[in-house]
C-alpha positions as CSV (number, residue, x, y, z in Angstrom):
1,X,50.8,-41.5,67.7
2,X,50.7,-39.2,70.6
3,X,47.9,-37.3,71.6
4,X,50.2,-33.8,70.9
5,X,51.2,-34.6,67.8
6,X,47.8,-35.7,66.4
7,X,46.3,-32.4,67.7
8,X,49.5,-30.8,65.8
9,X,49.1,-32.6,62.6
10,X,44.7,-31.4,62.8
11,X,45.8,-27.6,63.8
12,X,48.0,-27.9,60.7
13,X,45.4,-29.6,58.4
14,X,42.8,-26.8,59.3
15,X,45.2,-24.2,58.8
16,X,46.0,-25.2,55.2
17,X,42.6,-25.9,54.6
18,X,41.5,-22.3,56.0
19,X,44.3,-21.1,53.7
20,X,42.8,-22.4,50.7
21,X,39.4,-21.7,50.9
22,X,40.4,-18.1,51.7
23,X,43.5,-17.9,49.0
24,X,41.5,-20.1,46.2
25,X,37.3,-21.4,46.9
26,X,36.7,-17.7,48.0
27,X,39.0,-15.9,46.1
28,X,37.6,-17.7,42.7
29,X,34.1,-16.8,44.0
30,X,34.7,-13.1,44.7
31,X,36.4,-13.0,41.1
32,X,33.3,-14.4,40.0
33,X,31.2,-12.1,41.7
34,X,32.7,-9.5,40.5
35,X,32.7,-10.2,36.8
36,X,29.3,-10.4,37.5
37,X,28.6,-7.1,38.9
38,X,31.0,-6.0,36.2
39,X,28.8,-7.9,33.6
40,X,25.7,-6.7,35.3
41,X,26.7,-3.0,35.2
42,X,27.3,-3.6,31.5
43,X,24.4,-4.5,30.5
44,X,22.9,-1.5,32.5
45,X,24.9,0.6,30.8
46,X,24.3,-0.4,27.5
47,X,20.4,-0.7,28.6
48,X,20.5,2.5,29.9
49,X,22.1,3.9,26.5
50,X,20.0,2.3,24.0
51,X,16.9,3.4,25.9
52,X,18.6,7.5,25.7
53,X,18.4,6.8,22.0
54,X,14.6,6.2,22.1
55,X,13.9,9.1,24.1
56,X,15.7,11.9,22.4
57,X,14.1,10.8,19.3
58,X,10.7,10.3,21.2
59,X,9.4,13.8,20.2
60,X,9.9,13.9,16.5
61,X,9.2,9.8,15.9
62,X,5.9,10.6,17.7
63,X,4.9,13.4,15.5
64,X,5.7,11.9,12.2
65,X,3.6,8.4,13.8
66,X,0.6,10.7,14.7
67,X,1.0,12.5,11.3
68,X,1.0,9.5,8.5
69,X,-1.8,7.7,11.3
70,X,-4.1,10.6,10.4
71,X,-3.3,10.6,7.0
72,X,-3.9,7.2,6.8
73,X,-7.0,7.3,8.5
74,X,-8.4,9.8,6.2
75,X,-7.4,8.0,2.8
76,X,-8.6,4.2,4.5
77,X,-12.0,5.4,6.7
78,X,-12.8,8.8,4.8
79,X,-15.0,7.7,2.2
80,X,-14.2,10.5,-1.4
81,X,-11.4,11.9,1.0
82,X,-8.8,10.5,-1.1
83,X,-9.6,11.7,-4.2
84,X,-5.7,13.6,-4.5
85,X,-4.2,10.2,-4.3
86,X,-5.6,9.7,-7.7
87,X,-3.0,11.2,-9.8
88,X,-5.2,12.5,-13.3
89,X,-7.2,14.4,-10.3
90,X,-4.2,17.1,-9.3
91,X,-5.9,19.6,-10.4
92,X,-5.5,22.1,-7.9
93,X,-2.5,23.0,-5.7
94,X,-4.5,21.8,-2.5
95,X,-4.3,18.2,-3.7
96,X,-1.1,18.6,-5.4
97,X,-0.1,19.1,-1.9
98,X,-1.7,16.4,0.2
99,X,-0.3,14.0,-2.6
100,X,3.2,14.9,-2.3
101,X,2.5,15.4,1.9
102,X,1.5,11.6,2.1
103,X,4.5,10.9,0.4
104,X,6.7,12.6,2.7
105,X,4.6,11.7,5.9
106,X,5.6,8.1,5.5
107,X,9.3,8.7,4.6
108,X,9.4,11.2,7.7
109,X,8.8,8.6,9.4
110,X,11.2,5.5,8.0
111,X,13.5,7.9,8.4
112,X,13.0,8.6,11.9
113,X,12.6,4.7,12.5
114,X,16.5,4.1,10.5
115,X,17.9,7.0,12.5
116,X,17.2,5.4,15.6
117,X,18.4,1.7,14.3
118,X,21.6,3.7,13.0
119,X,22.6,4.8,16.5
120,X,21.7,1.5,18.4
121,X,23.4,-0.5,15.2
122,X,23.3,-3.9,16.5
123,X,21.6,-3.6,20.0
124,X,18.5,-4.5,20.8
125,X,16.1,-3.5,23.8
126,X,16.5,-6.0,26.8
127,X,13.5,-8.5,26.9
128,X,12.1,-6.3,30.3
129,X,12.7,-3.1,28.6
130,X,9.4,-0.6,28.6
131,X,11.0,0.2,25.0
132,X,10.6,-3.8,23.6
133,X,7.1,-2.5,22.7
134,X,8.4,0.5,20.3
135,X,10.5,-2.2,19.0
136,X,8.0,-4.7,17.7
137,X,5.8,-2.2,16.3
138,X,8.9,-1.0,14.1
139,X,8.9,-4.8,13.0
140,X,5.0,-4.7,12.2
141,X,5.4,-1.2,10.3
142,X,8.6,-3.5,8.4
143,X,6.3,-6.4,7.8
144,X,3.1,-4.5,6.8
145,X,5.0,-2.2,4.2
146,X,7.1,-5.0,3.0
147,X,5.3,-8.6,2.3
148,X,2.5,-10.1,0.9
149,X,2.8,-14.1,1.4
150,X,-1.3,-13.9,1.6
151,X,-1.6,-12.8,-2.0
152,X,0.6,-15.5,-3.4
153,X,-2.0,-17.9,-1.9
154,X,-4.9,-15.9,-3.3
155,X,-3.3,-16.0,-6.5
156,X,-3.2,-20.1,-6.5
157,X,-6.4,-20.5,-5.5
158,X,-8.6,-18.1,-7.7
159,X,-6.7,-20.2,-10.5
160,X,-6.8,-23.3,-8.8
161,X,-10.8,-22.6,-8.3
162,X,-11.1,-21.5,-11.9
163,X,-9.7,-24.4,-13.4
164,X,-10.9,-27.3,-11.0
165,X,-7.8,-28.3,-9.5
166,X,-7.4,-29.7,-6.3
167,X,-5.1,-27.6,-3.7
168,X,-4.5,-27.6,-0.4
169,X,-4.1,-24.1,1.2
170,X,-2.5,-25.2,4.1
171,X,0.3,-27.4,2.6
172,X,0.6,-25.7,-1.2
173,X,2.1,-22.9,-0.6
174,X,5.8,-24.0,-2.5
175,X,3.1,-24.4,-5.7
176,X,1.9,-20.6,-4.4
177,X,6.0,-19.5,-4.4
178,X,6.3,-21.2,-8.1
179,X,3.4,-19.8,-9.6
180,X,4.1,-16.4,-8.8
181,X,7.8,-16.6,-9.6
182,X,6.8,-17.7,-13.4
183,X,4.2,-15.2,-13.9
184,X,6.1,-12.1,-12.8
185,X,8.5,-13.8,-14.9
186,X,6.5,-14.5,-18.4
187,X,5.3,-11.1,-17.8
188,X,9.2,-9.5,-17.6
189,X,9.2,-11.3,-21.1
190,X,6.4,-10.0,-22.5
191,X,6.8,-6.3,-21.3
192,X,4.2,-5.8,-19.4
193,X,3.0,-5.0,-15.7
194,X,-0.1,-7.2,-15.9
195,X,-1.8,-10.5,-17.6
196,X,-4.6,-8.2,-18.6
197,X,-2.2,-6.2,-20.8
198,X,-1.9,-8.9,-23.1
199,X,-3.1,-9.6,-26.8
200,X,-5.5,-12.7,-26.9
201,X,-2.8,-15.0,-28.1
202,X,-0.4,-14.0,-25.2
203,X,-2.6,-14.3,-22.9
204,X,-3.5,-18.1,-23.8
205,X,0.5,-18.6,-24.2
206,X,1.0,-17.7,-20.8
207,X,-2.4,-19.9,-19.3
208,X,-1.1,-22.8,-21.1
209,X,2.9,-22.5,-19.4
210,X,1.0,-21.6,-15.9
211,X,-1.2,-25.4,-16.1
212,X,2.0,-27.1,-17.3
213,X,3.4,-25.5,-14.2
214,X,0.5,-26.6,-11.6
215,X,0.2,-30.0,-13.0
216,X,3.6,-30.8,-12.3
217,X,3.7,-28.8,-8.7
218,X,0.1,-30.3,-8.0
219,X,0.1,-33.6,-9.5
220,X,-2.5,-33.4,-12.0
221,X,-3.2,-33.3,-15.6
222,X,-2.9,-30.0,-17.4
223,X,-5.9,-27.9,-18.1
224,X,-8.0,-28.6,-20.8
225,X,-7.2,-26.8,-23.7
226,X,-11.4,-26.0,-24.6
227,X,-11.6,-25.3,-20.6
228,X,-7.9,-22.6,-20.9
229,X,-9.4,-20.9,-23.9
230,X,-12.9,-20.0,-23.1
231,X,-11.1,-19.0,-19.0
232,X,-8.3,-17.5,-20.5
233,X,-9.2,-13.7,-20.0
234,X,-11.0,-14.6,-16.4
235,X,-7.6,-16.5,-15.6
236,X,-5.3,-13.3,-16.5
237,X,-7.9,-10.5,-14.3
238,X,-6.7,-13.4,-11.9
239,X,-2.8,-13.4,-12.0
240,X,-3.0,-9.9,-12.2
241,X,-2.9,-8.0,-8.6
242,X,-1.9,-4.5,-8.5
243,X,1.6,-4.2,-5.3
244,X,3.7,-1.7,-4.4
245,X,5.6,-3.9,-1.6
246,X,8.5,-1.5,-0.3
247,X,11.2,-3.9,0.7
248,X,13.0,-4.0,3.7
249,X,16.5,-2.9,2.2
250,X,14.6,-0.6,0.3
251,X,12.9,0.4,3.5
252,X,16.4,1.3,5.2
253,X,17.2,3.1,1.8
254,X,14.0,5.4,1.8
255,X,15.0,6.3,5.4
256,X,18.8,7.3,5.0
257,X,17.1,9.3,2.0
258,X,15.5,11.6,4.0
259,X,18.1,11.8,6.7
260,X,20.5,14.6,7.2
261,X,23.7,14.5,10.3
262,X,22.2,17.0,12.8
263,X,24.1,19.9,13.5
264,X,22.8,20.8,17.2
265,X,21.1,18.9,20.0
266,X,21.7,15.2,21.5
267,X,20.9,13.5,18.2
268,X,23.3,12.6,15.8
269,X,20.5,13.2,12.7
270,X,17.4,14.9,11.5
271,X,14.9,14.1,9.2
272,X,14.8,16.8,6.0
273,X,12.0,18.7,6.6
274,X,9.2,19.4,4.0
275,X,10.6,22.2,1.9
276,X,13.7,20.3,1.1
277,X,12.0,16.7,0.3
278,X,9.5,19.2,-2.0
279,X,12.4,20.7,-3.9
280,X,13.7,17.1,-4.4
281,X,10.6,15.7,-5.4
282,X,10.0,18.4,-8.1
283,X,13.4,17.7,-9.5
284,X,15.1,16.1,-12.4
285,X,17.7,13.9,-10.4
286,X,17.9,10.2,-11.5
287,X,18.7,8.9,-8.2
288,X,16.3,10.9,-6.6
289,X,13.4,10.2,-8.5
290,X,14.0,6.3,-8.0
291,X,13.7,6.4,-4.4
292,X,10.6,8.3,-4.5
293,X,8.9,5.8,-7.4
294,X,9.0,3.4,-4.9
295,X,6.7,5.3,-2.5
296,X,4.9,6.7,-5.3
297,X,3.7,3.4,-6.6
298,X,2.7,3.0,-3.2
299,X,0.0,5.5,-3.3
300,X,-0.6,6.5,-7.3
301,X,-4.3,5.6,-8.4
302,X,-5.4,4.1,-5.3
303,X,-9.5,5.3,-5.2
304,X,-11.0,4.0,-2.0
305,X,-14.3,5.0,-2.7
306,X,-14.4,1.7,-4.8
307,X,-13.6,-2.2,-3.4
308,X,-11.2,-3.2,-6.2
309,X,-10.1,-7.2,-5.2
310,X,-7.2,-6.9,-7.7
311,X,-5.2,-3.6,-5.4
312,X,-3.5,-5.3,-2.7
313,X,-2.4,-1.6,-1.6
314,X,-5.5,-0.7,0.5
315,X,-4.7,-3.6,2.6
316,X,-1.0,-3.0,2.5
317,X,-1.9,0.2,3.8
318,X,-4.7,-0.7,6.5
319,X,-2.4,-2.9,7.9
320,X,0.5,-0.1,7.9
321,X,-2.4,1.9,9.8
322,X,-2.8,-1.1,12.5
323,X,1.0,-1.2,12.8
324,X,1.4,2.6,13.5
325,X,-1.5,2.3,16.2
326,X,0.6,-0.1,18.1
327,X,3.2,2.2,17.8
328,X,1.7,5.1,19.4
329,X,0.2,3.1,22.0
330,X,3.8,1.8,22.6
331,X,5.1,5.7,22.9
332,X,2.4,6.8,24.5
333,X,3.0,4.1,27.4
334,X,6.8,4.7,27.6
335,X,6.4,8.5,27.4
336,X,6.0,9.0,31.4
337,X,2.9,11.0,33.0
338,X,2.9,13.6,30.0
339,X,1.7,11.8,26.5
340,X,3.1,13.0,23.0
341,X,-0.4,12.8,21.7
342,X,-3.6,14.4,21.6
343,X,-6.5,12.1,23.5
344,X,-8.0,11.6,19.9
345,X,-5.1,9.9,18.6
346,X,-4.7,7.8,21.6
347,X,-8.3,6.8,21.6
348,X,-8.2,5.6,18.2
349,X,-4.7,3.9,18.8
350,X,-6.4,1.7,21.4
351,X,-9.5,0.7,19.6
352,X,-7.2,-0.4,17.0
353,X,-4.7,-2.3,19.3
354,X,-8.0,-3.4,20.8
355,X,-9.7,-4.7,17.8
356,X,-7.0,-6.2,17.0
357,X,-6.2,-8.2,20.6
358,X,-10.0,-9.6,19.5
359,X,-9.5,-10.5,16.5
């Protein structure tokens, strides 16, 4: 082939090759790049507006936090302070007050916490965010107010320990699931809250179905009968532990409750303020009054000023304390140079978050 034609037929190979790389390889990666940057500014966007959400409600989520922390600190590290929660005791107005106040200071701010989830819906804080923080300690207020796997172990063992059966807490906690599953249940049959409520003959009824139950879970033989009758009123103070778990549904519920649309400013609700929840409270309305049982039960009767192993609320409630501290460290560090809260809050937000980092 001649020299002028080979240098032809090259030209025209590295024309069509120029041409494609521009027209396809580079066109596809532009393209590419672009959905990128279009992805990229997305995300931003959608960062950028779920963050908005948690600062216009940064204000009023930080003083209902600060409000139930104080509360709470008084009822769990105030020793006689609590006295009002200890409903035969409403004797004046003052403590008529600070009953139905707690109340509403922990509803103030589930309601907050839902109004916020209500205008993010589905979106959730990217994994850099400074707001991931506020996020969790939502999830840890959740978890605190809501479940109690610990107690269904405590439950096993105490009986466990009481009749000399062999468990294993570490791999036993199906047997822990069962147990407390058929006691709640026998006790829906006998109409009553609590083993200790029982007659004598009831009470050995139920001991006898609950070692049927653990001998086949655990393996073993059932209980002596001698051994079940002389344990039997030991073994009901043991099956019998005073919750108020507020559920996570029911968690949601309690904070639409309490929510109103707002009619002015950037946010799209409010929480009811104290007057209204009072007037509810006070009134006769079904629905009403079934929402705020389930807060009430909560709180009604609790007397710190005594270690009672059988109320699982003082620990529901120190752990809501712990929870709320995390929060309030978490605002406190997204909040900018000026802080929502006084340096006496913070400080004791910290130990906690500290004592807890320790622990």
């Amino acid at each position: 082939m001649e020299t002028r034609v080979q240098a032809v037929l090259i030209a025209s190979a590295v024309t069509l090759v120029g041409i494609f790389f521009k027209d396809f390889i580079l066109a596809r990666h532009n393209d590419k790049r672009k959905l990128q940057q279009n992805d990229s500014l997305k995300k931003a966007e959608a960062e950028k507006s779920k963050n908005e959400v948690y600062l216009r409600y940064a204000e009023p989520l930080a003083k209902a936090s600060e409000d139930l922390f104080w509360r709470l600190n008084e009822i769990l590290g105030v020793r006689n302070r609590a006295h009002f929660l200890i409903k035969h005791k409403h004797n004046t107005t003052f403590e008529k007050y600070k009953y139905v106040s707690t109340l509403y200071r922990l509803l103030a701010l589930l309601g907050w916490i839902e109004a916020i989830k209500k205008e993010q819906l589905a979106l959730k804080p990217n994994k850099y965010s400074s707001y991931v923080a506020i996020s969790e300690a939502f999830s840890e207020i959740e978890e605190a107010l809501a479940d109690g796997p610990h107690l269904e172990m405590k439950r096993l063992e105490a009986l466990t320990k009481l009749w000399a059966i062999p468990c294993n807490s570490e791999t036993d906690h199906p047997t822990a699931v069962a147990l407390e599953a058929s006691v709640k249940s026998q006790l829906q049959a006998f109409h009553v809250t609590s083993a200790t409520e029982l007659d004598a003959q009831k009470k050995l009824t139920l001991c006898e179905n609950i070692s049927q139950l653990l001998a086949q879970k655990l393996h073993t033989t059932p209980v002596d009968s001698a051994l079940l009758r002389s344990t039997c009123d030991r073994a009901a103070i043991d099956m019998s532990y005073r919750e108020a778990w507020i559920y996570r549904d029911w968690q949601s519920g309690l904070g639409e409750f309490v929510l109103k649309k707002s009619e002015h400013g950037s946010r799209a609700y409010e929480v009811i303020g104290f007057k209204e929840f009072e007037s509810i409270y006070l009134s006769d309305c079904t629905e009403s009054i079934r929402w705020i049982e389930r807060v009430d039960q909560l709180f009604s009767g609790i007397d710190t000023s005594i270690n009672d192993p059988r109320d699982e609320r003082p620990n529901q409630l120190r752990s809501t304390f712990n929870a709320i501290g995390k929060l309030i460290c978490a605002l406190n560090n997204s909040a900018g140079e000026y802080s929502p809260f006084t340096p006496s809050t913070l400080e004791k937000a910290q130990s906690l978050l500290i004592a807890a980092e320790n622990n």
